[in-house]
C-alpha positions as CSV (number, residue, x, y, z in Angstrom):
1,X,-87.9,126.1,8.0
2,X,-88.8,127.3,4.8
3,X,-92.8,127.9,5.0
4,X,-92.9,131.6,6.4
5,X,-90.4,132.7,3.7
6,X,-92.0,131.4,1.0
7,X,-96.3,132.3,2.3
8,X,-96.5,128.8,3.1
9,X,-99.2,127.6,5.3
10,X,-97.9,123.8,5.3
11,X,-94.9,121.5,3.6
12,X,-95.8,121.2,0.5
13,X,-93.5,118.6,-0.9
14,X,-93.8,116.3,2.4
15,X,-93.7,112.5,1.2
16,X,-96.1,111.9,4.2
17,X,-99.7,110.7,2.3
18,X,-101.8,114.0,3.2
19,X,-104.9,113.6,1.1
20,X,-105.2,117.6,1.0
21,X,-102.1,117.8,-1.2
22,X,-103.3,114.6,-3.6
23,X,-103.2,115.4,-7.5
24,X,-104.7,113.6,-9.7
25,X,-102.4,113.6,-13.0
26,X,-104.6,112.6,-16.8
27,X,-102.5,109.5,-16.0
28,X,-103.8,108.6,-12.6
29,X,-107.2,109.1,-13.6
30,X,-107.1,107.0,-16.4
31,X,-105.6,104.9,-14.2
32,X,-108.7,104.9,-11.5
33,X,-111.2,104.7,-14.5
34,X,-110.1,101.8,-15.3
35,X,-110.2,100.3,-11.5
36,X,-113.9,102.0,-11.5
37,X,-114.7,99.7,-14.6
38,X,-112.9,96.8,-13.3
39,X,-115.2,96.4,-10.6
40,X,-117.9,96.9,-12.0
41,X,-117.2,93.8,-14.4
42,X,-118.5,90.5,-13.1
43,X,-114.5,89.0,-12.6
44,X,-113.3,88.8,-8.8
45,X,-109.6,90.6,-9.5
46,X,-108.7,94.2,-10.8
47,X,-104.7,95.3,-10.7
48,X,-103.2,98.5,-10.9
49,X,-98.8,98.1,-11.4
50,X,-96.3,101.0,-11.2
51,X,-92.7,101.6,-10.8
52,X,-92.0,102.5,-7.0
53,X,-93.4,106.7,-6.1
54,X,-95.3,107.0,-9.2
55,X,-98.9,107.2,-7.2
56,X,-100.6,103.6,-7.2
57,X,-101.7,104.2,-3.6
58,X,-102.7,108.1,-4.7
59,X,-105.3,106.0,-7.2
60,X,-106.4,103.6,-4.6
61,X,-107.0,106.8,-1.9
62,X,-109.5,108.3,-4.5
63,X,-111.0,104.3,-5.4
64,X,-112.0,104.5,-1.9
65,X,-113.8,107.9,-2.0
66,X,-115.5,107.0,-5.3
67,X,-116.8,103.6,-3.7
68,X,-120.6,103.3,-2.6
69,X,-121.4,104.1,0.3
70,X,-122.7,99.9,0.5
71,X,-119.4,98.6,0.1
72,X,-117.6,97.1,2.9
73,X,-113.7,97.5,2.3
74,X,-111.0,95.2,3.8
75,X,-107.3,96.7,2.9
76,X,-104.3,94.1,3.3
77,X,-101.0,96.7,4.1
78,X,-98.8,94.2,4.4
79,X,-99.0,91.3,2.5
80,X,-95.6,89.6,3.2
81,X,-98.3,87.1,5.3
82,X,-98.9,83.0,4.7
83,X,-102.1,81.9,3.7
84,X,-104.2,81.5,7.2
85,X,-102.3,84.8,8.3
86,X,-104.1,86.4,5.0
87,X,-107.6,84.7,6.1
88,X,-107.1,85.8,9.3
89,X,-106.2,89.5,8.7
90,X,-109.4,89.5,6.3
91,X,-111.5,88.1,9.0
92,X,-109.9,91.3,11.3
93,X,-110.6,93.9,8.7
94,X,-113.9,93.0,7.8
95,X,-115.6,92.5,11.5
96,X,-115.4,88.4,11.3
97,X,-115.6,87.1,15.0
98,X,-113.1,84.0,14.7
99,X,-112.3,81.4,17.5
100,X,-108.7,82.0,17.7
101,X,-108.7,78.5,19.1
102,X,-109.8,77.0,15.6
103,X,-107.1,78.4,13.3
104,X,-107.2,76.6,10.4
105,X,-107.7,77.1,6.1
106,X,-111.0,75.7,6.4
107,X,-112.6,77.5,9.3
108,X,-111.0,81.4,8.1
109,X,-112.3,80.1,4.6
110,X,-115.8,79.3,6.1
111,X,-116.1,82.6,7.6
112,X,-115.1,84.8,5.2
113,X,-117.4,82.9,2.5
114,X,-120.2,83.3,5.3
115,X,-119.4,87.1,5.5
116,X,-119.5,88.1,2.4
117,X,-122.9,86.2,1.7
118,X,-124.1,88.2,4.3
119,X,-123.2,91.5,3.0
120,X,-124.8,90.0,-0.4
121,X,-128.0,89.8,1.1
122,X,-128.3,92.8,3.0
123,X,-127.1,94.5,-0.6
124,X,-123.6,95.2,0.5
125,X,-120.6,95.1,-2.0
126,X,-117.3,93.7,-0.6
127,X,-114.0,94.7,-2.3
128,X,-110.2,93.8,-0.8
129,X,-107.8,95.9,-1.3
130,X,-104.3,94.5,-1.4
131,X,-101.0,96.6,-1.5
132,X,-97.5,96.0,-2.3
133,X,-99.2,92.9,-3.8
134,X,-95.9,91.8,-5.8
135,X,-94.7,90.2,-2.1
136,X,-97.7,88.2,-2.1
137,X,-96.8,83.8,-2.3
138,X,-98.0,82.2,-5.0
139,X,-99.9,80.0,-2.8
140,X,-101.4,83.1,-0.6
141,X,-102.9,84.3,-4.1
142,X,-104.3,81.3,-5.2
143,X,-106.1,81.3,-2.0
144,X,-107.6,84.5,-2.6
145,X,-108.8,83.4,-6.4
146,X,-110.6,80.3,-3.8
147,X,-112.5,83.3,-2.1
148,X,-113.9,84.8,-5.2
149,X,-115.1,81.5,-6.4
150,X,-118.7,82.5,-4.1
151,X,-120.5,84.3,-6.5
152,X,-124.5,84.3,-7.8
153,X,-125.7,83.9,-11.5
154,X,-124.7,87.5,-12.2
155,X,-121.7,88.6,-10.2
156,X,-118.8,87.3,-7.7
157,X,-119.4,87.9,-4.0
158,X,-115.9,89.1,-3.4
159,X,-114.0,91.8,-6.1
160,X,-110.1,91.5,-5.4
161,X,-108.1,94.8,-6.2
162,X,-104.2,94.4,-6.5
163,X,-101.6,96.7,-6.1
164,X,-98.0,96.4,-6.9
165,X,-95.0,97.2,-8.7
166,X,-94.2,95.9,-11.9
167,X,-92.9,92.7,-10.1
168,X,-96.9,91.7,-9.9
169,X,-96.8,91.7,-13.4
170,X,-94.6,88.5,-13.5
171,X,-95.8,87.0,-11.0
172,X,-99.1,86.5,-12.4
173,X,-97.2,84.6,-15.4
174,X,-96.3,81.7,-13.5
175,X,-98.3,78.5,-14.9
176,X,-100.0,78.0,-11.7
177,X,-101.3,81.4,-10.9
178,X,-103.1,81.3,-14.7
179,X,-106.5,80.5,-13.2
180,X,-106.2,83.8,-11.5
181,X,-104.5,85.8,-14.0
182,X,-107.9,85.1,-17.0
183,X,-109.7,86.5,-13.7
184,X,-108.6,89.8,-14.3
185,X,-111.2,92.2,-15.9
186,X,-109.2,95.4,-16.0
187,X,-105.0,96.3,-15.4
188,X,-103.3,99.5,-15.6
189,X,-99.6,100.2,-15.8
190,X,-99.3,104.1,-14.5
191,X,-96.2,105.1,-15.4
192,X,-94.7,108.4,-14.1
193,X,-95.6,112.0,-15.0
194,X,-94.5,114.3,-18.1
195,X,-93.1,117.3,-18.3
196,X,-96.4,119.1,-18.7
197,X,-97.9,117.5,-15.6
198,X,-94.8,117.9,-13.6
199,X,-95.1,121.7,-14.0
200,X,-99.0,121.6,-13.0
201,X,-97.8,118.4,-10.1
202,X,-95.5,121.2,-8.5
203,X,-97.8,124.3,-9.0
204,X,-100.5,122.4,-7.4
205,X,-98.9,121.7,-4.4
206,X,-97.9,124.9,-4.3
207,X,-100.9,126.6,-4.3
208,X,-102.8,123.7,-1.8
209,X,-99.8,125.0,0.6
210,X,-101.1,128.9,0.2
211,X,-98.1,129.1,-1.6
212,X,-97.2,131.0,-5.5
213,X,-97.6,128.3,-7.9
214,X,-94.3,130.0,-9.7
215,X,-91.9,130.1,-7.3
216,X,-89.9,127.0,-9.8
217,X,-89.3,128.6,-12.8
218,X,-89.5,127.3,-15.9
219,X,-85.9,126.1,-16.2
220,X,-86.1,124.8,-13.2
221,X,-88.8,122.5,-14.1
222,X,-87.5,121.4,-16.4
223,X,-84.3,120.3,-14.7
224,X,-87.2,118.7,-11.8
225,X,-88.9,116.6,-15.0
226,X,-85.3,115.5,-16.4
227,X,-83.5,114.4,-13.0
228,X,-86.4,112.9,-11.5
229,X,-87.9,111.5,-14.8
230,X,-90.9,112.4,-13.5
231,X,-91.7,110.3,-10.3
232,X,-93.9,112.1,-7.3
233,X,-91.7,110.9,-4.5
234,X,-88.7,111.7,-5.8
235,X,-90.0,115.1,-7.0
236,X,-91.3,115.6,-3.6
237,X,-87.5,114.8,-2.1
238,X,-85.6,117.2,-4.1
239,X,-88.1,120.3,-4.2
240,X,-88.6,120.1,-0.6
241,X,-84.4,120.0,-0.8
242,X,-84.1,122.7,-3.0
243,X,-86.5,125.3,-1.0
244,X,-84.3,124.8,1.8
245,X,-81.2,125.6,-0.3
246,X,-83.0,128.5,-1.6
247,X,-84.7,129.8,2.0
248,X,-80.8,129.8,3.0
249,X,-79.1,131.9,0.0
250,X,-82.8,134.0,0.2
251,X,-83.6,133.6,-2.9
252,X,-87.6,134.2,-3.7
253,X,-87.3,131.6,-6.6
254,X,-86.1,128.3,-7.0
255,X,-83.6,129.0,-10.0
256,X,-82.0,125.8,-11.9
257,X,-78.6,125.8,-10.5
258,X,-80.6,125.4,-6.7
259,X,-82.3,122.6,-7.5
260,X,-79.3,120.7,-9.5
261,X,-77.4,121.6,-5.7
262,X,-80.3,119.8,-4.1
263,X,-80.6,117.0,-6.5
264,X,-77.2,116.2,-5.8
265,X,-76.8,116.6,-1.9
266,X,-80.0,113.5,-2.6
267,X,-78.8,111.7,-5.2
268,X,-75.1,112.2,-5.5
269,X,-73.1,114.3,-8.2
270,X,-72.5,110.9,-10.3
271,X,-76.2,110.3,-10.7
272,X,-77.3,113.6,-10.9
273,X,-74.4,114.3,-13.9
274,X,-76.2,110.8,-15.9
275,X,-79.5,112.7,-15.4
276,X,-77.7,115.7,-17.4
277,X,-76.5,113.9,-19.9
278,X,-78.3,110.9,-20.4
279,X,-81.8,109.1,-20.5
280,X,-83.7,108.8,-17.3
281,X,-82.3,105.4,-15.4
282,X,-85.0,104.8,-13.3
283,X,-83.9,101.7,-11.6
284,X,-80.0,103.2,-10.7
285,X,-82.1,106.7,-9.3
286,X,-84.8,104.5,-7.0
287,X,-81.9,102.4,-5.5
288,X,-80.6,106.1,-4.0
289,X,-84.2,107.0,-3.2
290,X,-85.5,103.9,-1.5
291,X,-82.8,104.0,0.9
292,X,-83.4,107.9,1.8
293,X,-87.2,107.2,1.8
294,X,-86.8,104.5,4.0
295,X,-85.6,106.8,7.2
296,X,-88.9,108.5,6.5
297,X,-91.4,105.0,7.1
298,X,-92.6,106.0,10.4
299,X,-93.8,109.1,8.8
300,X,-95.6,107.6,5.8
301,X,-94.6,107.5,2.4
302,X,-96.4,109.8,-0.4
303,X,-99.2,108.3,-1.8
């Protein structure tokens, strides 16, 4: 609606995951060093945690680019799944033939452990990437610390990477999932941008749209940093909100009182009035946003 009014060659603020538009915050690349370092480590598990929009799959998008070009990749989407249904999805993603007539803990196990010696011959790296891991059973993750137990005198056969919201976190404090938790060679919280980065977050995409990188003022942004506290997704909602609003009065620039509007058509006048006045509540903010992000799933969700 907005894009020819504002010398845009494409949305910049849609929450669909379009690599072209990725940016890469000090945070977020701290965050991937420390993946990067993780893996190379000897330990089978690395895990990356975040508050819901803040970018974990963003990291995990560029993880994947940085990988060798030996590594054979198996990515677990949906990990609500029991513990053959895991084996089994692995199996899928990494090429496994399976007798479907067979299905059993044992014979997914025996595969798998087959594969990835396989790949360690022929000098390929294996690496599973799980998201929303926090859904995982305890039982489904101890069967994945079983798959990492293959390893040689130098090195496990299998390097594990898990990524979740801050749920994970607690999870991996329960008595019986200990074994797994000393696996861990490297974690990182990413927490959501600052006010600095959300200025350069929103000039970027911007300017990857063929758009002014000014077009939010500096007012504005800092009405953007202190409603949204500083979350992507929820950034991406209410500027993609508030260049509508502004499109419609004709405004070239998105003033402060035009994004407040927007915030509040999202979020509601209550919350957006806390926001105002108050420290950023993430939790009472996401419980609007999930359920307005969650009309836009078949769309994809910003990484």
């Amino acid at each position: 609606m907005y894009l020819s009014y504002f010398g845009l060659k494409d949305n910049p603020f849609s929450i669909a995951p379009n690599p072209a538009f990725l940016y890469m915050s000090p945070r977020h690349k701290e965050a991937l060093a420390h993946l990067t370092f993780g893996l190379r480590e000897s330990g089978g598990f690395v895990m990356l945690t975040g508050e819901v929009g803040t970018g974990k799959t963003t990291v995990s998008r560029k993880l994947l680019q940085q990988l060798p070009n030996n590594t054979q990749v198996a990515m677990i989407l949906n990990p609500t799944l029991s513990a053959i249904e895991l084996l089994a999805t692995i199996c899928d993603e990494l090429g496994i033939s399976v007798d479907q007539q067979s299905p059993s803990l044992k014979y997914y196990t025996d595969a798998i452990l087959k594969k990835l010696a396989s790949n360690h011959q022929q000098g390929r790296n294996t690496v599973l990437i799980v998201d929303e891991a926090q859904h995982l059973l305890p039982e489904v993750l101890e069967q994945l610390r079983l798959l990492t137990n293959l390893e040689t005198n130098r090195e496990k056969l299998l390097k594990v990477v898990l990524i979740g919201q801050p749920e994970l976190q607690q999870l991996l404090k329960r008595n019986e999932l200990r074994q797994l938790a000393q696996r861990i060679t490297a974690r990182y919280h990413l927490l959501p941008l600052n006010a600095n980065e959300v200025g350069a977050y929103i000039s970027h995409r911007l300017q990857v749209a063929g758009g002014d990188g000014s077009v939010f003022d500096n007012a504005t942004i800092a009405a953007v940093f202190r409603i949204t506290g500083g979350v992507p997704r929820v950034i991406n909602l209410l500027c993609d909100r508030a260049l509508t609003l502004s499109f419609t009065m004709q405004t070239p620039v998105v003033r402060k009182h035009v994004f407040i509007a927007a915030a509040k058509q999202i979020l509601g006048d209550d919350v957006v009035a806390q926001r105002r006045s108050k420290r950023f509540d993430y939790t009472l903010v996401m419980l609007f946003i999930i359920s307005i992000v969650a009309g836009y799933a078949l769309g994809g969700l910003y990484a």
